[in-house]
N, C-alpha and C positions, 0 to 999 in steps of 0.2 A: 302079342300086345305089350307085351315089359320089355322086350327086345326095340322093341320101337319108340315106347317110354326113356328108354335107357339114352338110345341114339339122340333122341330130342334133347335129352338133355348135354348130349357131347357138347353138340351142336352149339344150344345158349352158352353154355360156360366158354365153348371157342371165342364166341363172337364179346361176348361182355371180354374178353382177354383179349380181343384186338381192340375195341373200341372203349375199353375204360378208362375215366380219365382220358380224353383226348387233350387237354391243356397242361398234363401233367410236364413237367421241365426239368430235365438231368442236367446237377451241377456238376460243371467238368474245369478244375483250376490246375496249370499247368505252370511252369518257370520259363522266364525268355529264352527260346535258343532249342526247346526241349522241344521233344516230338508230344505230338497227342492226338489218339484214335479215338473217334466216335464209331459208337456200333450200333451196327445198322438191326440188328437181333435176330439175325439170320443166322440159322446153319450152311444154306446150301442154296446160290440164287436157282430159280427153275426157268424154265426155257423163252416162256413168256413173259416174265417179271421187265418193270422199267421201273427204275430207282434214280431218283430225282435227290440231287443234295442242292441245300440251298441256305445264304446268307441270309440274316434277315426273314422276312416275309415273300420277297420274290426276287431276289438275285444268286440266280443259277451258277454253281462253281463246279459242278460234277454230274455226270448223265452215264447212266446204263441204262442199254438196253440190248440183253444178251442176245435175243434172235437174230436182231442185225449187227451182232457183234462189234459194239460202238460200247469203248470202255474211255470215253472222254474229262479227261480236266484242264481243256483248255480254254472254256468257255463262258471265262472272265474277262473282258472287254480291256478292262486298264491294267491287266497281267500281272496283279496285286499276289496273285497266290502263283507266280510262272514257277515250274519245277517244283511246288512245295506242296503239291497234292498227291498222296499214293491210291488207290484203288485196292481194296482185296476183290479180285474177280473170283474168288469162291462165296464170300459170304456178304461184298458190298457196303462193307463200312470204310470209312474214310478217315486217312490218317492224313496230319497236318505237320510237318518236317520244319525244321530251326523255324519255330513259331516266333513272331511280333506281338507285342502290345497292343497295335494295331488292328490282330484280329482277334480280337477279343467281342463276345455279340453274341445274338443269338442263332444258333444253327438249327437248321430241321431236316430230313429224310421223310419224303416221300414215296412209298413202294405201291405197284399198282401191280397186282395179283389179284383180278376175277376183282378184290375188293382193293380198298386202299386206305393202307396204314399211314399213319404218320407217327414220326416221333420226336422230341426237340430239346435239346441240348442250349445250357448256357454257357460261354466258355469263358473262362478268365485266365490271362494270361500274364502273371506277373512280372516284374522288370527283375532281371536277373543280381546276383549278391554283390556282380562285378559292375555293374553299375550302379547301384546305390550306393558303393565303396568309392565309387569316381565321384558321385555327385557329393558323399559327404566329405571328403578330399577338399572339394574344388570348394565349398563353403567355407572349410576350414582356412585354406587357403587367403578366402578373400578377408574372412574376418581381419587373420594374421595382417595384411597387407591394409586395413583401414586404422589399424588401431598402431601400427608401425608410421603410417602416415599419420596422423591424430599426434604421435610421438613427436616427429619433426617437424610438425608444424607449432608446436609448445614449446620447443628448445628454441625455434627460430624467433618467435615470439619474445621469449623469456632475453634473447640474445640481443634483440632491437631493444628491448625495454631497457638493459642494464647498460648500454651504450650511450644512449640517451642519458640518461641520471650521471655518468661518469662525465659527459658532455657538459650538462650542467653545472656539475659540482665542480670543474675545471673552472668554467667561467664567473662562479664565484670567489674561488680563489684570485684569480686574475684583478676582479676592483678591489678585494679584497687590498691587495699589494699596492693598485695605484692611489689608493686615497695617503698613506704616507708619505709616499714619492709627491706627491703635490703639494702636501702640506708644507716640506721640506722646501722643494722652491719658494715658494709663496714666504719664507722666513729667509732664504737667503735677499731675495728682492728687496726685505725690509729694509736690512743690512747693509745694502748699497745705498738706499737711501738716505738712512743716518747718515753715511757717510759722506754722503753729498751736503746735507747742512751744518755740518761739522765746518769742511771746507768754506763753505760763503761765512758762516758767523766767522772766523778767521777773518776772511778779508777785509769785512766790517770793522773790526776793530784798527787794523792797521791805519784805516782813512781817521 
């Protein structure tokens, strides 16, 4: 009777250990470029087992099923993962080779043994040091190149403006000068005048 007690109790503790928490979610954050393994929590797949990996909710990137000896990662349609999925055919978990940004989301493993487990992974994949080095580069960069531009467009400015004022201040110089050269004529013309009735009163007198 306590033998039997005992085993019932294996038994529950098994089961609440595969099925507790079923929404439970492994954070899993990696660097661009870098590999990263989800495990499948297996020791040893067994003869029967089909292990289902999956993007999302339902987009299939990996399939075992060891009786018919089908150790499959090719059966992503738009070939988003081509070459960058490994299989361990001993234990079933799935590793992910020069990872993207791209895949970043949620992963799940589905195992179907008599019962069926699941388990689900978040991944995060961040942009590598050598790109955020480029991208703050290329900022720098543009700064440098608006405020260089902002520069020549000030001096060009500054350049027209003081051409201008020299233009002007020329041409005031200029009437400046001619109003005494006019006045100058205007006093020789008198001059010839007078001299003109100098000559007639002369004449007059002689008659």
């Amino acid at each position: 009777m306590f033998h039997s007690f005992v085993f019932c109790c294996l038994c529950f503790w098994h089961l609440v250990g595969v099925f507790a928490d079923p929404e439970e979610v492994k954070s899993v954050s990696v660097t661009e470029g870098n590999p990263v393994t989800l495990d499948s929590r297996l020791t040893e797949i067994k003869k029967d087992d089909v292990i289902i990996w999956r993007f999302g909710q339902t987009e299939t990137i990996a399939l075992i099923n060891k009786a018919a000896g089908k150790f499959n990662t090719s059966v992503v349609p738009d070939g988003r993962y081509r070459d960058r999925l490994k299989l361990d055919h001993q234990t079933g978990s799935l590793t992910i080779t020069n990872t993207r940004t791209t895949d970043s989301g949620l992963y799940q493993v589905e195992i179907r043994s008599g019962i069926v487990t699941t388990h689900r992974f978040n991944v995060t994949v961040y942009g590598s040091k050598g790109s955020g080095l480029m991208i703050g580069l290329s900022s720098a960069a543009v700064a440098v190149f608006l405020v260089l531009l902002a520069a020549v467009g000030i001096f060009w400015i500054y350049k027209r403006h003081r051409k201008t004022d020299q233009a002007d201040q020329t041409r005031n110089e200029d009437i400046t000068y001619a109003d005494p050269t006019f006045y100058q004529r205007k006093a020789k013309k008198s001059e010839v005048k007078q001299e003109e009735e100098v000559v007639y009163a002369g004449v007059v007198m002689k008659r």
